[in-house]
KOLPA-262655 format. One line per 3 residues: number of its first residue (from 0); their letters; for each residue x, y, z of C-alpha. Coordinates in pm, 1 decimal, decimal comma, always signed. Last residue first. Layout:
NUM) A) X/Y/Z ~ ...
This chain:
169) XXX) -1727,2/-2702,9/+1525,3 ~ -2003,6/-2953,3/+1633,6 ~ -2315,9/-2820,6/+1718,9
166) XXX) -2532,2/-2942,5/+2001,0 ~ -2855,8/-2951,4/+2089,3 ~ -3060,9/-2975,7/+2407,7
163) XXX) -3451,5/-2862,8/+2436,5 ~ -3517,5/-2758,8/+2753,5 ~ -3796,6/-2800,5/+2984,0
160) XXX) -3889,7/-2576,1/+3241,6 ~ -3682,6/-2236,2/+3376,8 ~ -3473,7/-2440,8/+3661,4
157) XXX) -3402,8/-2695,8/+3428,0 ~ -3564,1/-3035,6/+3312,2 ~ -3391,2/-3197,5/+3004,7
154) XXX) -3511,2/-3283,5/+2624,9 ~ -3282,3/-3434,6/+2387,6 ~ -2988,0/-3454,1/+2182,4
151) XXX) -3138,5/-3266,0/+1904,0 ~ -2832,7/-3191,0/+1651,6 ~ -2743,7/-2814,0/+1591,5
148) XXX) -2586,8/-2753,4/+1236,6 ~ -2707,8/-2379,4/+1253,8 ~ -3035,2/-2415,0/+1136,6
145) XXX) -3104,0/-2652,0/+1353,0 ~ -3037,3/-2385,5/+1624,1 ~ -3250,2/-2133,0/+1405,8
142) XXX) -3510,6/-2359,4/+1441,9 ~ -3487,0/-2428,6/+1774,2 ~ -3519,8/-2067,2/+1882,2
139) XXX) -3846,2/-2018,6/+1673,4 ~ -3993,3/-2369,7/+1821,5 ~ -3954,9/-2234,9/+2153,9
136) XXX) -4163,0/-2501,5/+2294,4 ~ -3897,1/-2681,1/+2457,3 ~ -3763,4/-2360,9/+2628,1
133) XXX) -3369,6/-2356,4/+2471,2 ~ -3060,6/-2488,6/+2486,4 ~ -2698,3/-2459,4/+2299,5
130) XXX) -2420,7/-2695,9/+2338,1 ~ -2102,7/-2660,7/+2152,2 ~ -1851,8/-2829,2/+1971,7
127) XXX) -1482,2/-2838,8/+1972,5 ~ -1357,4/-2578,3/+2156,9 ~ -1066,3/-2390,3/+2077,8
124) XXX) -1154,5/-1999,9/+2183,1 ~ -1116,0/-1928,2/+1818,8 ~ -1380,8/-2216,1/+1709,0
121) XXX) -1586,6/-2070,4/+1947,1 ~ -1518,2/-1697,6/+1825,2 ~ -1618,4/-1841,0/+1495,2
118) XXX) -1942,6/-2015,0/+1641,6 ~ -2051,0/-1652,3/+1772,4 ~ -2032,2/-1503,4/+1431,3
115) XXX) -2256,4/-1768,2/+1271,0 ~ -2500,7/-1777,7/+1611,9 ~ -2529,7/-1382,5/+1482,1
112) XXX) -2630,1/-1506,3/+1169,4 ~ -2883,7/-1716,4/+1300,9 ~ -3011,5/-1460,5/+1546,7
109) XXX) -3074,0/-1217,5/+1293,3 ~ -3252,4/-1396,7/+1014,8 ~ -3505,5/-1114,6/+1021,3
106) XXX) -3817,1/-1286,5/+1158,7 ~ -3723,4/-1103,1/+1481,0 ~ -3648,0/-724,8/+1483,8
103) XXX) -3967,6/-584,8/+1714,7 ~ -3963,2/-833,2/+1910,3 ~ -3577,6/-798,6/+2106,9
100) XXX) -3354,2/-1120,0/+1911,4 ~ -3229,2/-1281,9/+2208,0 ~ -2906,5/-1561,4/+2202,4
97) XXX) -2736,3/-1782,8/+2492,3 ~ -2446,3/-2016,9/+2340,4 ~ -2227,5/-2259,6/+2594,8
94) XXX) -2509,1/-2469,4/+2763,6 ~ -2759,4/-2398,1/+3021,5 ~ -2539,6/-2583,0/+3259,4
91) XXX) -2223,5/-2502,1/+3117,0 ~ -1991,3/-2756,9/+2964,0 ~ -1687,1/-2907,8/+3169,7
88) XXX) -1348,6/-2922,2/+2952,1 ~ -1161,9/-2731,7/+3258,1 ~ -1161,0/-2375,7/+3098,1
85) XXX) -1541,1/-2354,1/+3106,6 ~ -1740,2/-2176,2/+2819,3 ~ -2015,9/-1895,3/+2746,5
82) XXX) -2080,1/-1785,0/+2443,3 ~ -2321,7/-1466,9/+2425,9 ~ -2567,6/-1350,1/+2221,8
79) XXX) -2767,6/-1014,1/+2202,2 ~ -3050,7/-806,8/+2072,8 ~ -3167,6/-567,7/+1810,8
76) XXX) -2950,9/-257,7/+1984,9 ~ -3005,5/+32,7/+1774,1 ~ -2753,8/+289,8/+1707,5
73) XXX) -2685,6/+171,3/+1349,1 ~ -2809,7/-175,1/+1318,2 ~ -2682,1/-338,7/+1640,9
70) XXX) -2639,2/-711,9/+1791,2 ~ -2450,3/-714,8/+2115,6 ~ -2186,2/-970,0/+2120,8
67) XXX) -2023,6/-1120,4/+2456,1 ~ -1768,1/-1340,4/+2482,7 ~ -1765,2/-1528,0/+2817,0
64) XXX) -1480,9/-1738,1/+2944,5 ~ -1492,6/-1930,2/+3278,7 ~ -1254,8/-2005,7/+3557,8
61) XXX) -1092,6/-1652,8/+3545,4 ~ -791,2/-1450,6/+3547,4 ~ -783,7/-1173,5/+3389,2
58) XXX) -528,4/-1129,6/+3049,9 ~ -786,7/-1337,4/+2820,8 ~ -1003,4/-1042,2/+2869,4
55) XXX) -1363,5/-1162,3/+2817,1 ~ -1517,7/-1126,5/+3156,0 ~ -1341,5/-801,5/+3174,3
52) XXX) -1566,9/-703,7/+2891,1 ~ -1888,6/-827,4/+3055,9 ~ -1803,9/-710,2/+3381,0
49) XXX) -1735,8/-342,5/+3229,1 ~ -2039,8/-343,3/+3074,0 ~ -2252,2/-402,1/+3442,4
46) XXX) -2034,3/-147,8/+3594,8 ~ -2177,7/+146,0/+3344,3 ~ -2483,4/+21,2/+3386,6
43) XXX) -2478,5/+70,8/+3669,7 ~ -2369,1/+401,3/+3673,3 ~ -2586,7/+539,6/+3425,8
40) XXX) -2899,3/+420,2/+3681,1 ~ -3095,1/+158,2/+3568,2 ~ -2856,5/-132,3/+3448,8
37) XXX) -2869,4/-203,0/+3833,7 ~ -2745,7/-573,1/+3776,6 ~ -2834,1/-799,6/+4068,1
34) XXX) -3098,5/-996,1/+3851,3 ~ -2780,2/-1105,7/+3635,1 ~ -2762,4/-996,1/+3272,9
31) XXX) -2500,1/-1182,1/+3067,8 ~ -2681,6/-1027,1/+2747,7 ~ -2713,3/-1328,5/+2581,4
28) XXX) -3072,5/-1430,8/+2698,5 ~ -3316,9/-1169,0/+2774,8 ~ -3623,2/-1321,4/+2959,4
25) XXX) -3944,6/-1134,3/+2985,7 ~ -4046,6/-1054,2/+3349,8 ~ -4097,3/-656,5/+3275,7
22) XXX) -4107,9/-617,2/+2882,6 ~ -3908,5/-701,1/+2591,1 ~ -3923,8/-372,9/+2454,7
19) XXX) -3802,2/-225,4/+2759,3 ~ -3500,9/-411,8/+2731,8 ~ -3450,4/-288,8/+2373,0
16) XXX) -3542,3/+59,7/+2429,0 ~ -3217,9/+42,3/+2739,5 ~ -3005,8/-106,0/+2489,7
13) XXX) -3065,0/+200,5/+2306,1 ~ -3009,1/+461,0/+2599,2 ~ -2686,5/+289,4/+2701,4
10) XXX) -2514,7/+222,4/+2339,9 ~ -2209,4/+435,9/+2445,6 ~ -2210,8/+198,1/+2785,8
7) XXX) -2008,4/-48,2/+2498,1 ~ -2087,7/-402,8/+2480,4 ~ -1845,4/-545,5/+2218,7
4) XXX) -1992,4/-560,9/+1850,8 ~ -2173,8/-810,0/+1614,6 ~ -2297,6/-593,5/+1313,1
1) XX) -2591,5/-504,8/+1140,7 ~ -2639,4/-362,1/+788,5
């Protein structure tokens, strides 16, 4: 049965499969990772988790609010999503939800009901609605999007190609 947890460096060696899984150049959205992240070496990825929970504690100050989720079965990490927001009203440039489902688990229904969970702690976090994107011909992606209650509002350039737009009201 899989669950939505908290990054934890106890995980380490299985996130690590499921970033090698997707492959050198492959994109992993809803992990917060940032090219500068040594996820590597023990230690950082020991510093890389503790960004991601202190970018959720509602006791730090910051100008954005991240929840991250890690999707597990067991010990096995089967991907990520993330909701990402801004304090004054403004929405995020690649919108508020990021989600990645690692190959080998797709087709599962996995992603759509971890966009479930995610929408609760969006609810919690007092937003209204949310926009999600993703690559125009990520037909996969959109679909669970729909699925969701997301509403096409259209297609945009970004720095990764076209994006499809949606957004789901809460």
């Amino acid at each position: 049965m899989p669950e939505l947890i908290v990054p934890t460096v106890r995980l380490r060696a299985a996130w690590l499969d499921a970033h090698r899984e997707w492959g050198p150049g492959q994109h992993e959205d809803g992990f917060g990772l940032r090219p500068s992240d040594d996820v590597g070496s023990a230690a950082g990825f020991a510093e890389w988790v503790a960004r991601l929970v202190f970018d959720e504690d509602p006791d730090e100050e910051h100008d954005i609010g991240h929840v991250y989720r890690w999707i597990v079965e067991g010990e096995r990490v089967l991907g990520g999503i993330a909701l990402r927001y801004e304090f004054d009203g403004a929405t995020p440039p690649m919108g508020h939800v990021g989600f990645g489902v690692r190959p080998s688990a797709r087709r599962r229904g996995l992603a759509s009901w971890a966009l479930t969970g995610i929408l609760d702690e969006a609810r919690s976090a007092g937003l209204r609605r949310v926009s999600l994107m993703c690559a125009e011909e990520n037909t996969a992606s959109a679909r669970t999007i729909e699925r969701g209650g997301g509403v096409l509002e259209g297609v945009r350039d970004t720095p990764y190609g076209p994006a499809r737009r949606y957004w789901i009201s809460l």
